[in-house]
C-alpha positions as CSV (number, residue, x, y, z in Angstrom):
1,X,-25.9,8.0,1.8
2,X,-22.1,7.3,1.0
3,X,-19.4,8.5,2.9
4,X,-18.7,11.4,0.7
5,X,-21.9,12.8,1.1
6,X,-21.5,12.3,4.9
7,X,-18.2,13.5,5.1
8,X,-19.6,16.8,2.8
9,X,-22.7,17.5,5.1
10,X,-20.7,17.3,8.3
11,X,-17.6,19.3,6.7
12,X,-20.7,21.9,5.5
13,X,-22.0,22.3,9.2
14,X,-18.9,22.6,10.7
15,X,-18.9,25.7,8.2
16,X,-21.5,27.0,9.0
17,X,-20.8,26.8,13.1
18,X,-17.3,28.5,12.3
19,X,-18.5,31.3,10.3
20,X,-21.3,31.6,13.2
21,X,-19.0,31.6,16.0
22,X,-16.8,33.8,14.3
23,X,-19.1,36.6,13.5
24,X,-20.3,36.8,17.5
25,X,-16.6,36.5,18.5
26,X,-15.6,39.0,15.9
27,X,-12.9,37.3,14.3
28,X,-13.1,37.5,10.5
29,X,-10.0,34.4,9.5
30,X,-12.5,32.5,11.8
31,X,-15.7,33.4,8.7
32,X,-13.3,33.0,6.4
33,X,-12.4,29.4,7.2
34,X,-15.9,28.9,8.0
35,X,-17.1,29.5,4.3
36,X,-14.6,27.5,2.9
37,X,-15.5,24.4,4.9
38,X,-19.1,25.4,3.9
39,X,-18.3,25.5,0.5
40,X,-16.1,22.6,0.5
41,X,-18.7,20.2,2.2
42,X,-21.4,21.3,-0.1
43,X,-19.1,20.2,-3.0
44,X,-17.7,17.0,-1.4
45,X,-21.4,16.7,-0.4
46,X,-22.9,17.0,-4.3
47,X,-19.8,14.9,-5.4
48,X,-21.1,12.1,-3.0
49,X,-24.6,12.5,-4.6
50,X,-23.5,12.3,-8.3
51,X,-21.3,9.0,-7.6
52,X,-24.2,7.7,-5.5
53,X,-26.0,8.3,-8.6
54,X,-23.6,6.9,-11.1
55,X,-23.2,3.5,-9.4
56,X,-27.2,3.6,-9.9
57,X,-27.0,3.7,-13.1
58,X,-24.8,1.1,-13.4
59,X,-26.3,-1.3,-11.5
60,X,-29.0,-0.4,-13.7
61,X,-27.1,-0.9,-17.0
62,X,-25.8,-4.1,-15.4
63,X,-29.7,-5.6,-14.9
64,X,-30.7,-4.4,-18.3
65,X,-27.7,-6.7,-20.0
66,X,-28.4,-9.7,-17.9
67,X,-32.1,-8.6,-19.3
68,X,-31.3,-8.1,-22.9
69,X,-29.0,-11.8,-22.3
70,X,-31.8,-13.9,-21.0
71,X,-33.9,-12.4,-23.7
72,X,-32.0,-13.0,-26.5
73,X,-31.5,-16.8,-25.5
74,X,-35.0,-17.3,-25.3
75,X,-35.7,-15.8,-29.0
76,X,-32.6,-18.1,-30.1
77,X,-34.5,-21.2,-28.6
78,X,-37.5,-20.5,-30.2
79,X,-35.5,-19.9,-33.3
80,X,-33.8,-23.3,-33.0
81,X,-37.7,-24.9,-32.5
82,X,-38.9,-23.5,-35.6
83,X,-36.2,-23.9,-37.9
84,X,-36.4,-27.9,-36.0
85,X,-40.0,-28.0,-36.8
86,X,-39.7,-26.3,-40.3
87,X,-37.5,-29.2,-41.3
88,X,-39.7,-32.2,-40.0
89,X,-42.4,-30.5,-42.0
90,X,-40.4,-30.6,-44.5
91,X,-39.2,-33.9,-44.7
92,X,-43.1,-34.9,-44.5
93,X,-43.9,-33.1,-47.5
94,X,-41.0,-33.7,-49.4
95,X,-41.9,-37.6,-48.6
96,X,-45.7,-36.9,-49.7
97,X,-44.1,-35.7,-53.3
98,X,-42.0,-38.4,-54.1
99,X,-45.0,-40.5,-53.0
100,X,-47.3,-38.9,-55.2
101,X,-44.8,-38.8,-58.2
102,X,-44.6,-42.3,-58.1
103,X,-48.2,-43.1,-57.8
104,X,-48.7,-40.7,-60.9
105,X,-45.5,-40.7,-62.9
106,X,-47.3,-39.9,-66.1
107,X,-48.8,-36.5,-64.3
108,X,-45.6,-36.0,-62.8
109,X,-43.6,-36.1,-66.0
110,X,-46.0,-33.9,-68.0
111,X,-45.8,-31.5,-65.1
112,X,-42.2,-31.3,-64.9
113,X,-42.0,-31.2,-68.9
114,X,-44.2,-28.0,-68.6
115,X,-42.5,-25.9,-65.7
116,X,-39.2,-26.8,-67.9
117,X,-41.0,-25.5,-71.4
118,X,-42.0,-22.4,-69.2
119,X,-38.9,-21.8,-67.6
120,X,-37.3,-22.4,-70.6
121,X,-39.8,-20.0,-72.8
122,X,-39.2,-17.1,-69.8
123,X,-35.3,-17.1,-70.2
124,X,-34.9,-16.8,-73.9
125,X,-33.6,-14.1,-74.9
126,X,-36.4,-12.6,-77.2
127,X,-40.3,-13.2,-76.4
């Protein structure tokens, strides 16, 4: 409970014991000021409540970004693992290929002298 809500409940009864008094003593300004002290305090009162439940909320939006943060470093780490392990594999198999095009350099040429006649053949302009 935050002061505003305390300050509204208190306000509110102090209404409520002034428009009580004042209808057994008979004096009407005494009601009067009585129900709007009542009315007051119940709005300072729901005022109180709707801060109380604003700050809530932030403090909620608050963990959710430090949530979202931590998150989002962890996916860049593993992002940074892969794309680390993606190239080690890569320099393995690229070393594999210039391995085996040397032991076979006959293979490799006629293999390279067909993926250039087919790439060739695909981008003429006529088929």
């Amino acid at each position: 409970m935050n002061r505003d809500q305390f300050r509204g409940a208190s306000r509110h009864l102090k209404g409520r014991a002034q428009t009580a008094l004042g209808g057994i003593v008979g004096d009407p300004a005494r009601q009067v000021r009585g129900a709007v002290n009542q009315v007051a305090g119940g709005a300072q009162y729901a005022y109180g409540q709707a801060r109380e439940r604003a700050e809530d909320l932030a403090d909620d939006g608050r963990h959710l970004a430090h949530e979202v943060r931590d998150r989002a470093g962890n996916l860049i780490e593993d992002g940074r693992d892969l794309a680390r392990d993606a190239r080690k594999r890569g320099a393995v198999y690229g070393k594999r290929a210039v391995r085996y095009a040397d032991d076979n350099r006959m293979s490799a040429l006629f293999g390279l002298a067909a993926v250039a006649f087919a790439v060739g053949w695909l981008a003429r302009p006529s088929r």
